[in-house]
C-alpha positions as CSV (number, residue, x, y, z in Angstrom):
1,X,0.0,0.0,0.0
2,X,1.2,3.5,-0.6
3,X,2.0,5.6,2.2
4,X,-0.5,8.4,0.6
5,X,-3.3,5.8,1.4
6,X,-2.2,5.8,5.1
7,X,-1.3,9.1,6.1
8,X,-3.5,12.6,4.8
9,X,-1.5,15.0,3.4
10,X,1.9,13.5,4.1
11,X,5.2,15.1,2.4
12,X,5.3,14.4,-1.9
13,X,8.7,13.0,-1.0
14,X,7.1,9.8,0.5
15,X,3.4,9.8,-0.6
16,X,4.4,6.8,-3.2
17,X,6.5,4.9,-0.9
18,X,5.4,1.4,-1.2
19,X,4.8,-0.1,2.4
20,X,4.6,-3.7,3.0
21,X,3.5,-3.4,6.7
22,X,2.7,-1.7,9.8
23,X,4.5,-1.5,13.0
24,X,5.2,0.3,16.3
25,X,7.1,-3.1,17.7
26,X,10.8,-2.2,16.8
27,X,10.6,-6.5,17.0
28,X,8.4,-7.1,14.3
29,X,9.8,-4.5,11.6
30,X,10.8,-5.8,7.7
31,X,11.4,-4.4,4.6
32,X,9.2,-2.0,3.7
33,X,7.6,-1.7,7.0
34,X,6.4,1.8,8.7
35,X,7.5,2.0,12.4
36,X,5.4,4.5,14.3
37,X,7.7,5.4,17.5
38,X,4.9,5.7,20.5
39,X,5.8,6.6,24.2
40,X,4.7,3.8,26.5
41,X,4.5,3.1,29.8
42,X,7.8,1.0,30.7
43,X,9.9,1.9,27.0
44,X,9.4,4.6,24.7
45,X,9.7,3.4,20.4
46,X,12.0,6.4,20.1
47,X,14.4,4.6,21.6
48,X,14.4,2.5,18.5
49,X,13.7,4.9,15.5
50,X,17.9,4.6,14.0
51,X,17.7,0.7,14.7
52,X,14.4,0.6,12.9
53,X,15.8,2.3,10.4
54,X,18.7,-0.1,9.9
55,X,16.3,-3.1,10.0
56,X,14.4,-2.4,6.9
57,X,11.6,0.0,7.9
58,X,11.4,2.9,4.7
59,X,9.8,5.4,6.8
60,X,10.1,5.8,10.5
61,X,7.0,8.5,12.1
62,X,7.5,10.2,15.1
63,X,6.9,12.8,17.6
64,X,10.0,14.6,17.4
65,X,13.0,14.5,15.6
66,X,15.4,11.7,15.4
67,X,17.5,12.5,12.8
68,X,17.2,9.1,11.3
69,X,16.6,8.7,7.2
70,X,12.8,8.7,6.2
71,X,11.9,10.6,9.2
72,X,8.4,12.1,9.4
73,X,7.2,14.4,12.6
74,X,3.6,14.1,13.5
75,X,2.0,15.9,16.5
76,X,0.3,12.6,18.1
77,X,1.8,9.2,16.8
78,X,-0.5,6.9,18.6
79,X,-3.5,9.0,17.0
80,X,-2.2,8.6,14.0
81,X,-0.9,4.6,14.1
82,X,-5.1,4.2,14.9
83,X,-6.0,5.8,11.8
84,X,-3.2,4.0,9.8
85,X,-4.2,0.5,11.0
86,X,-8.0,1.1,10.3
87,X,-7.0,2.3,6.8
88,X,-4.4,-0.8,6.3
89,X,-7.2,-3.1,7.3
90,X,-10.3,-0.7,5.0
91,X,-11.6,0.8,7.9
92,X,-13.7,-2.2,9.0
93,X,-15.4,-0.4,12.0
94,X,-17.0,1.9,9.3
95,X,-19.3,-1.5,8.4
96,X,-20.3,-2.2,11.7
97,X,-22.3,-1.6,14.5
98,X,-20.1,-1.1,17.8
99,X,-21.2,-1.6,21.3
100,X,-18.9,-0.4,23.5
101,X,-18.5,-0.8,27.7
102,X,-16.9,1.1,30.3
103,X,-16.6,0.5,33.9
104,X,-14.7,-1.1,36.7
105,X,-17.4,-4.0,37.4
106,X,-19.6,-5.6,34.8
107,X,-18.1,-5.3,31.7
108,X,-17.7,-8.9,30.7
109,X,-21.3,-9.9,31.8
110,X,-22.8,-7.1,30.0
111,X,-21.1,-7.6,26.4
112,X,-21.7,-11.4,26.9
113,X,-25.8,-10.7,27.6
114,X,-25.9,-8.2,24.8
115,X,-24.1,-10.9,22.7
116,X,-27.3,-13.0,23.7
117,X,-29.8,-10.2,23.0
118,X,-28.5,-9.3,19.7
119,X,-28.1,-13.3,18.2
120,X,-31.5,-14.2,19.8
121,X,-32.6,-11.2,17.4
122,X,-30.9,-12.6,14.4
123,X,-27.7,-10.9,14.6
124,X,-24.5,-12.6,14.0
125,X,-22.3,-10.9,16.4
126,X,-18.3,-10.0,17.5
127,X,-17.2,-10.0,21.0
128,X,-14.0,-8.5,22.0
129,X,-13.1,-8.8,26.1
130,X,-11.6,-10.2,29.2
131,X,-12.0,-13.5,28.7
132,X,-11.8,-14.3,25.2
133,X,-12.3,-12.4,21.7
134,X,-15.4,-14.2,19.4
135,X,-17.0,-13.9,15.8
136,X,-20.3,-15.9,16.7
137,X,-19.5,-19.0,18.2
138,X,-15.8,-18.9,17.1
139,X,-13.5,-18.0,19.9
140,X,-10.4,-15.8,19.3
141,X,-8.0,-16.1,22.6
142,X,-7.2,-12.7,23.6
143,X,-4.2,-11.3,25.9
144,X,-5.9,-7.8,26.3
145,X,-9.0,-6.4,27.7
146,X,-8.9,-4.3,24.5
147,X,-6.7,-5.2,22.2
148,X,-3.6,-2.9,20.7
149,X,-5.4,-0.9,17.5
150,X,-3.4,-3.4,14.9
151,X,-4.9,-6.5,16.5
152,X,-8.2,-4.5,17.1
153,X,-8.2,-3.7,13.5
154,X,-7.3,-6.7,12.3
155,X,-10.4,-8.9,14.3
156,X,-12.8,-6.0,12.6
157,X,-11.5,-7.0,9.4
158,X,-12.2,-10.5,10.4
159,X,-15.4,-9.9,12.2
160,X,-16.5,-7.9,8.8
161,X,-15.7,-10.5,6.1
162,X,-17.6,-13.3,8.7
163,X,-21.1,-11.9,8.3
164,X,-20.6,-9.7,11.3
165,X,-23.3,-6.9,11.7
166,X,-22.7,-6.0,15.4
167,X,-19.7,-5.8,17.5
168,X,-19.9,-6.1,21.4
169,X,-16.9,-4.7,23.1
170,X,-15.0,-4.5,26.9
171,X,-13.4,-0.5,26.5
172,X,-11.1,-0.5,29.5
173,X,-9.2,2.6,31.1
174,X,-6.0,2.0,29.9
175,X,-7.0,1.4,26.6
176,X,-8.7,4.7,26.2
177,X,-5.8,6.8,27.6
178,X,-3.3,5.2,25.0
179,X,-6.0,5.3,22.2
180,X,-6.6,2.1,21.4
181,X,-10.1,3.0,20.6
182,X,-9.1,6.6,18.8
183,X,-11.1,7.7,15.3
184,X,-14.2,5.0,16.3
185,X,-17.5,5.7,16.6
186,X,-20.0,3.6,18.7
187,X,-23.5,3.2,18.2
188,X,-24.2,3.1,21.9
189,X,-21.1,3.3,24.9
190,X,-22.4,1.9,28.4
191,X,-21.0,3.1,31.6
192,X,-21.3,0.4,34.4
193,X,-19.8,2.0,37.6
194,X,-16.8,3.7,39.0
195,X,-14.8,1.8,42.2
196,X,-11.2,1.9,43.2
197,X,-9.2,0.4,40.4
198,X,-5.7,0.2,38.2
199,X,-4.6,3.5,40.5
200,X,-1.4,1.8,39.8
201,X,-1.5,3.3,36.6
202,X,-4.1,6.5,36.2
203,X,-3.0,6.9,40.0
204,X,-6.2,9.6,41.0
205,X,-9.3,8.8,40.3
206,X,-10.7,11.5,39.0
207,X,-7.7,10.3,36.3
208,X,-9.5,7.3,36.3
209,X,-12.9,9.0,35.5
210,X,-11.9,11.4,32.8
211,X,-10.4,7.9,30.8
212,X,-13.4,6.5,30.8
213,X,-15.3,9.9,29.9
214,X,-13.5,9.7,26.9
215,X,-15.7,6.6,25.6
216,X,-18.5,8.9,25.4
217,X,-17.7,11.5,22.9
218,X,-17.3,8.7,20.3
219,X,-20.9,7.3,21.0
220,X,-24.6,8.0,19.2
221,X,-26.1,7.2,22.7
222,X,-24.5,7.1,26.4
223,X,-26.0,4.4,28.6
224,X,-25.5,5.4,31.9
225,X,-25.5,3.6,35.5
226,X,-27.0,7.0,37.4
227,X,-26.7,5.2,40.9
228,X,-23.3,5.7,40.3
229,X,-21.8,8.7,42.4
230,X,-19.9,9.4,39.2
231,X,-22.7,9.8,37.0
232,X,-23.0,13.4,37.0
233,X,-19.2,14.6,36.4
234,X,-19.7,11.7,33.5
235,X,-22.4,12.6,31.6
236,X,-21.8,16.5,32.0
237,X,-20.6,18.2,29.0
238,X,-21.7,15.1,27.1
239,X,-22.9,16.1,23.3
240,X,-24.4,12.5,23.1
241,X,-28.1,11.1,23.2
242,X,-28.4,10.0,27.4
243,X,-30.4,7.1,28.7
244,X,-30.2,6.5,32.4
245,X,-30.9,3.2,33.7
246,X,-31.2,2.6,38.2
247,X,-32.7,1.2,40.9
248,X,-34.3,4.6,42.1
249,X,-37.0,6.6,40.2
250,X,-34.6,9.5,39.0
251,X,-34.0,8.0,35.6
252,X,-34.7,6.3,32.5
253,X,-35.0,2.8,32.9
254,X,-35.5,1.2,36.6
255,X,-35.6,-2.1,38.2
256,X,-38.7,-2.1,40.5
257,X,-39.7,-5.1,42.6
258,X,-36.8,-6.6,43.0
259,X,-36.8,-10.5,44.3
260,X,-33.1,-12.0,45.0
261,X,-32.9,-15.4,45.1
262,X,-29.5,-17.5,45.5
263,X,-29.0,-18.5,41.8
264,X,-31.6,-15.4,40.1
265,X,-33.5,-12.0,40.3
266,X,-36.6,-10.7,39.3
267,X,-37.7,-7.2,38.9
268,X,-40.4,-5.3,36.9
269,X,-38.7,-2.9,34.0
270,X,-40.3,0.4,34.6
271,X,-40.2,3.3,32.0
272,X,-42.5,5.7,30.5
273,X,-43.9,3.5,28.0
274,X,-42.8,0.0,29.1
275,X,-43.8,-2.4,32.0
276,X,-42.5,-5.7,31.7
277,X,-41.3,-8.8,34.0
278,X,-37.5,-9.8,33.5
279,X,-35.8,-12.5,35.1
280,X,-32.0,-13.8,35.0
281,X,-30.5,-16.8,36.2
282,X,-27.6,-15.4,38.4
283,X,-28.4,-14.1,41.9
284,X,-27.1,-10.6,44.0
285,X,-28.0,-7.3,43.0
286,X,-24.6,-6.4,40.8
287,X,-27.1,-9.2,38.2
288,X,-29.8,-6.6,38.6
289,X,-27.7,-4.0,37.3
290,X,-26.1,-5.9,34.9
291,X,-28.9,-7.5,33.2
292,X,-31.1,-3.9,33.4
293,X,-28.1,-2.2,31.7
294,X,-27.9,-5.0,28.9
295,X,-31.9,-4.8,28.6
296,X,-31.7,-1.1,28.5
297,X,-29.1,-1.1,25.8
298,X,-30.9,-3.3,23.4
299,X,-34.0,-1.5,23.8
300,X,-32.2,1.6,23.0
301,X,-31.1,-0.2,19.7
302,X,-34.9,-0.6,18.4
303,X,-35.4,-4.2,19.4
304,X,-38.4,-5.4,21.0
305,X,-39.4,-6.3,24.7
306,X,-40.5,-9.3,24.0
307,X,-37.4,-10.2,21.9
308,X,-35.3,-8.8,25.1
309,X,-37.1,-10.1,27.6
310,X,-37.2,-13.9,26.2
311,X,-33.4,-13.5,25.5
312,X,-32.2,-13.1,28.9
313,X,-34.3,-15.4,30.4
314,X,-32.6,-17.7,28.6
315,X,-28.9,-16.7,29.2
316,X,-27.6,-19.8,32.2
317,X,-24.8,-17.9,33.0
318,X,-21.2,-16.4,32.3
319,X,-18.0,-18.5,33.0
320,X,-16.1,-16.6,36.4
321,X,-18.9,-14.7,37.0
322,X,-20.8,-15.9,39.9
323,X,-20.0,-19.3,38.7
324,X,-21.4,-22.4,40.5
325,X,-18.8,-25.6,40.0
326,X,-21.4,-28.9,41.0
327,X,-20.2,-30.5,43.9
328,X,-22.4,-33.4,44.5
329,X,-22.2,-32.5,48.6
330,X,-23.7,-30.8,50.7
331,X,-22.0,-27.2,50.3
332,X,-21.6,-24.7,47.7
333,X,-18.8,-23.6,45.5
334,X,-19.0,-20.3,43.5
335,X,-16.1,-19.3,41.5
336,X,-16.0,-15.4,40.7
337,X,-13.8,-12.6,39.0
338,X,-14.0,-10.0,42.1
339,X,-10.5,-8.9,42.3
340,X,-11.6,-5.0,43.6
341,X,-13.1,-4.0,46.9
342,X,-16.4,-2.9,45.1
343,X,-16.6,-6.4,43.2
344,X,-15.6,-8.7,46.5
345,X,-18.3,-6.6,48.5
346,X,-20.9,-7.3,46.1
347,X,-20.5,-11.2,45.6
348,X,-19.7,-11.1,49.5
349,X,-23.3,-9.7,50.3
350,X,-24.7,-11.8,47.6
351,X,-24.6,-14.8,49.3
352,X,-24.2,-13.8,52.8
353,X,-27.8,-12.9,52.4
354,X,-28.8,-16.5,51.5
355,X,-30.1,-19.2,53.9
356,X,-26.7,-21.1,54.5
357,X,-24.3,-22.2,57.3
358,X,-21.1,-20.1,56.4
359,X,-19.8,-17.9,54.0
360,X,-15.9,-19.1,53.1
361,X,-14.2,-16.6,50.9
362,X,-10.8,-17.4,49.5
363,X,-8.9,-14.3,47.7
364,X,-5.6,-13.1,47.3
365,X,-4.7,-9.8,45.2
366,X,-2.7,-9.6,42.1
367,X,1.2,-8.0,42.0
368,X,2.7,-5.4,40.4
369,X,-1.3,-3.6,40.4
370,X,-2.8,-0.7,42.9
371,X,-1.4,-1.5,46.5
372,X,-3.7,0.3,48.2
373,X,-6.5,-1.7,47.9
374,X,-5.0,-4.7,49.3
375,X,-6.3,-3.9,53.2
376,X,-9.3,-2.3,52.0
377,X,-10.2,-5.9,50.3
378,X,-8.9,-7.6,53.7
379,X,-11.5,-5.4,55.3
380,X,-14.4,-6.2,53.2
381,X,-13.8,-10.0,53.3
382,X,-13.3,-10.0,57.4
383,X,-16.4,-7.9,57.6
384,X,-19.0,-10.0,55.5
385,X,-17.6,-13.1,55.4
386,X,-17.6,-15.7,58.1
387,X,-14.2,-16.7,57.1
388,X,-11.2,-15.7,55.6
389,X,-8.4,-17.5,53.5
390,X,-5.6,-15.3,52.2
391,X,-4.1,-16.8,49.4
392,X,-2.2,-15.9,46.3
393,X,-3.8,-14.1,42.8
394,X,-1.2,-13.4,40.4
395,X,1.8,-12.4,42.5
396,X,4.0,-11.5,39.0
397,X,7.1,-10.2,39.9
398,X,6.2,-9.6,43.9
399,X,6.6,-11.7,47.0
400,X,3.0,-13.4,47.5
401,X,3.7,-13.5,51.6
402,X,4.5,-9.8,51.4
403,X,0.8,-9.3,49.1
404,X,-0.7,-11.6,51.6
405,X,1.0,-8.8,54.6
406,X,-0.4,-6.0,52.9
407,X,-4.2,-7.6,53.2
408,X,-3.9,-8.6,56.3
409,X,-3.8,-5.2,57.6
410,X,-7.2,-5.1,56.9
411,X,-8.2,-7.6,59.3
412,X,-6.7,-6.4,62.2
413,X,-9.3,-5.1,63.9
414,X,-12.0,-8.2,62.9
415,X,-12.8,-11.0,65.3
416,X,-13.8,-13.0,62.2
417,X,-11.4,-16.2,61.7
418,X,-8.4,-15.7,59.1
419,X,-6.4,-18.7,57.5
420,X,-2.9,-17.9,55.5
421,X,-2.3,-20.5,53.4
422,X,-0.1,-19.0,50.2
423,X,0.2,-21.6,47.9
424,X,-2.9,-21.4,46.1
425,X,-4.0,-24.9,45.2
426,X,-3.4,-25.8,48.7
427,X,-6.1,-22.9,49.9
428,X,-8.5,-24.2,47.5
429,X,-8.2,-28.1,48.8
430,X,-8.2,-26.5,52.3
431,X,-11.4,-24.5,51.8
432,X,-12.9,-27.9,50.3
433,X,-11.3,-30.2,53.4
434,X,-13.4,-27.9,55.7
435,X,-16.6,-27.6,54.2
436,X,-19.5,-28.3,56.5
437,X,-23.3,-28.5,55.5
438,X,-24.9,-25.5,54.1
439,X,-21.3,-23.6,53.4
440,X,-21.0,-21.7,50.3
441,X,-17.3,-21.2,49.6
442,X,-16.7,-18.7,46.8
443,X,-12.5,-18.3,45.5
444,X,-13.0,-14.8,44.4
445,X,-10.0,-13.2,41.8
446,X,-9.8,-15.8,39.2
447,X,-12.8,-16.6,37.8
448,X,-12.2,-17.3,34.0
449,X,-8.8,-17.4,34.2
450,X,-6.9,-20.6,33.6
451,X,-3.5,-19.9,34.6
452,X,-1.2,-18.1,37.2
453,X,1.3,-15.6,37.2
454,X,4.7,-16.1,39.0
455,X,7.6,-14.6,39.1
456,X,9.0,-17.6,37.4
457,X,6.5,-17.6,34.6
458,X,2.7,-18.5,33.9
459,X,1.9,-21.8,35.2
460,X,-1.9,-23.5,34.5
461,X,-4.3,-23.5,37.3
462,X,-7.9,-23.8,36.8
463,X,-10.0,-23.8,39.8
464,X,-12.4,-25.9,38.4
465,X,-9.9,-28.7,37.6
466,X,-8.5,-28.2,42.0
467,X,-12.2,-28.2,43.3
468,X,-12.8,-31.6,41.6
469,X,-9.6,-32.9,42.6
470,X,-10.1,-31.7,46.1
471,X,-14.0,-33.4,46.6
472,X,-12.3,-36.5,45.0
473,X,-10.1,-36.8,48.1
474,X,-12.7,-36.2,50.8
């Protein structure tokens, strides 16, 4: 492809250089190729412009000059790599309909229901997310909440010559302050909540905020959780259509009539022209809001209550995600993704309000992420559990006993009982060797995940596969 086709207006001196690729990893350049240098987080491409330039790449773009051959100086490289890898691919978002989600809890349940809503309806739909990328029933492994705007662009492309019509998509934080998502426009962007999250790496959270704000100047229509205490500073300023969806009266959409049960809720959808029943078959109220919002959202789209309605009645449930693993005892096992205080406090209360004996919770929290969280999430488990195993997440390059230290000032001041056990497979066959009647023991952090992270490397560990292993050997 000519460089003309990828970059507007560039310099007559290079508008009919032929380029055989795309790059802004200095590791993947060949002939041909176009390295755009982009400032990261832990290296910066600049570093890399003159070896790029040695390995073959015929122009090398960035944000200052480098005094390296086939130079070209651009105000905003990562801006201008998203436009380039749309155009390399033929701009394939242009084609489809994009769904996009925002929010520290709820994201993965909510593209997966709207994924439901939107097949049940006739729709062959993309999912991009946490757990895995898919193009209808086809699943994509993913590394990457959102993906980096080559990959992104490239599973568009994909998604667009599959018979694609919609695309369903996590947005996270990080990859709206690097501009992953840049030059996109969503037919609807949904924001969830706000709780303490990645500080690590926006470090305020009114940081935190303003990155996901950005998700809604590229939408047709904002969704909007307005029981959020964020709502407000989030939807001000906003050019965008607003819907409003809550529990209170003050909006849109609301839930009304709410009935919890251990494994589902009820509620009556109330709005100014629509009363309906829904039901969905995963308990606590964080399934209220997540199945309203995905409800809300389709409706917003122009398809039917009925169609809706019937659609998430039928969903059975979302891997990691309040996750029941059969036990053939006596006791309960729920596996779930809660790895933030918000997200342990909800599936904590979920089941703490259901007839049972004890509530076990087994959590650890993940390296090399927001510290500061780590007692607050010691708290919240000694506080509405009825006991407590510390255990290991994803440690990465940290010491999991000093992790485990950092929770445990939490729980100083809590009578309820705390067990240390680091190793993690060991926690789980401990939390299964003590099971009594009527527990519910829920291993909160994982959920879909398959694997853990050392400092030695990634090892697999599926909790599944350790709960089985673990009820074989009582």
């Amino acid at each position: 492809m000519l460089l003309k086709n990828l970059i507007s207006n560039v310099n007559d001196k290079y508008a009919n250089v032929e380029i055989t690729g795309i790059t802004s990893d200095s590791r993947e350049i060949r002939n041909g190729y176009a390295f755009v240098c982009i400032k990261g987080v832990a290296d910066d491409g600049h570093n890399y412009a003159a070896s790029a330039a040695q390995k073959g790449a015929v122009v090398v773009i960035t944000e200052h000059k480098m005094n390296v051959d086939n130079e070209i100086v651009v105000p905003d490289t990562r801006e201008l790599y998203a436009d380039m890898c749309s155009r390399w691919f033929g701009n394939p978002a242009d084609s489809l309909k994009l769904i996009g989600v925002t929010g520290t809890n709820g994201k993965t349940s909510i593209t997966y229901m709207l994924k439901s809503i939107l097949e049940h309806a006739g729709h062959k739909v993309g999912l991009i997310g946490t757990i895995q990328n898919m193009i209808g029933t086809e699943v994509i492994e993913t590394k990457n909440t959102t993906p980096g705007v080559y990959e992104l662009n490239r599973l568009f492309s994909l998604m667009k010559e599959k018979g694609c019509d919609y695309v369903v998509m996590e947005v996270s934080s990080h990859a709206l302050d690097q501009k992953r998502v840049c030059g996109l426009t969503f037919e609807t962007a949904i924001f969830t909540n706000l709780t303490q999250d990645h500080l690590d790496y926006h470090i305020t959270m009114e940081n935190y905020l303003m990155a996901k704000k950005r998700l809604f100047t590229m939408c047709k229509t904002a969704v909007v959780n307005s029981d959020d205490e964020h709502c407000n500073q989030l939807i001000d300023g906003l050019e965008c259509n607003i819907v409003t969806y809550s529990l209170g009266d003050e909006s849109t959409y609301s839930a009304k009539a709410v009935k919890y049960w251990p494994t589902s809720v009820e509620y009556e959808l109330v709005s100014n022209n629509i009363l309906n029943h829904i039901k969905f078959n995963t308990g606590g109220k964080f399934s209220v809001y997540n199945s309203l919002c995905a409800v809300v959202t389709a409706l917003e789209l122009g398809f039917s209550i009925d169609t809706v309605s019937d659609a998430i009645e039928s969903i059975e449930g979302i891997k990691g995600r309040a996750e029941s693993v059969p036990t053939g005892r006596d006791f309960t096992v729920i596996i779930d993704y809660a790895h933030t205080p918000d997200g342990l406090k909800n599936i904590l209360k979920t089941f703490s309000d259901c007839e049972k004996n004890r509530v076990i919770v087994l959590f650890g929290c993940g390296g090399d992420r927001d510290k500061t969280k780590r007692p607050i999430m010691g708290g919240i488990a000694a506080r509405y559990a009825d006991y407590v195993i510390v255990t290991s997440d994803n440690p990465r390059s940290e010491d999991p006993d000093k992790i485990i230290d950092d929770i445990l000032v939490g729980t100083n001041a809590s009578n309820t009982p705390i067990k240390v056990i680091s190793n993690r497979v060991e926690a789980i066959k401990y939390a299964i060797s003590m099971a009594q009647a009527g527990d519910i023991i829920i291993l909160a952090g994982k959920g879909h995940e398959t694997y853990q992270i050392l400092n030695t490397g990634t090892i697999h560990l599926d909790e599944r596969e350790i709960v089985n292993e673990a009820l074989d050997a009582l």
